[in-house]
N, C-alpha and C positions, 0 to 999 in steps of 0.2 A: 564297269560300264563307263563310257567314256563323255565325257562335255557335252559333244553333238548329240549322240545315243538319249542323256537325259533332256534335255531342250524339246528333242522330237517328240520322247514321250508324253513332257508337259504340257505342249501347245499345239503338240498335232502338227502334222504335214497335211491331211487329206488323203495319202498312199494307205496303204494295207503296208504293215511292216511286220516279219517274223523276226524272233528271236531263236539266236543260232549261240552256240558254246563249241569252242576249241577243244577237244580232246588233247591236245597237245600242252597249251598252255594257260588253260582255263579264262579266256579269254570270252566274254559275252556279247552281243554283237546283232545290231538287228538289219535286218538285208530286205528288200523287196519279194523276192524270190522263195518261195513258199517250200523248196525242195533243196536239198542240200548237193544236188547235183551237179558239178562245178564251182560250188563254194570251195574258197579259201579261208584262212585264218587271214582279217586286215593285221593282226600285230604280227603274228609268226609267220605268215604263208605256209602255213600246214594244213593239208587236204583233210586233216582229220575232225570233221564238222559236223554236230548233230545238234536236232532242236534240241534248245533249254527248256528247263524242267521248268513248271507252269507254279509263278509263287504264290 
């Protein structure tokens, strides 16, 4: 999870944010976009993107 990633979770934006995981390169990743539908990987640009598992 990345700098930005944790900030947002702690103080909130006000948005609905999902969390997404890279099948590719296990990258964790939270996007607006509630469907993985044209998601990318922000580290690898790999289309291989499903929601993370809920901790």
């Amino acid at each position: 999870m990345g700098v930005l990633d944790t900030v947002s979770e702690l103080f909130g934006s006000g948005d609905q944010h999902y969390r997404f995981r890279c099948d590719d390169c296990g990258t964790e990743f939270a996007q607006r976009a509630a469907t993985v539908e044209d998601l990318t990987c922000p580290e690898c640009g790999a289309g291989a993107v499903r929601p993370a598992e809920a901790a």
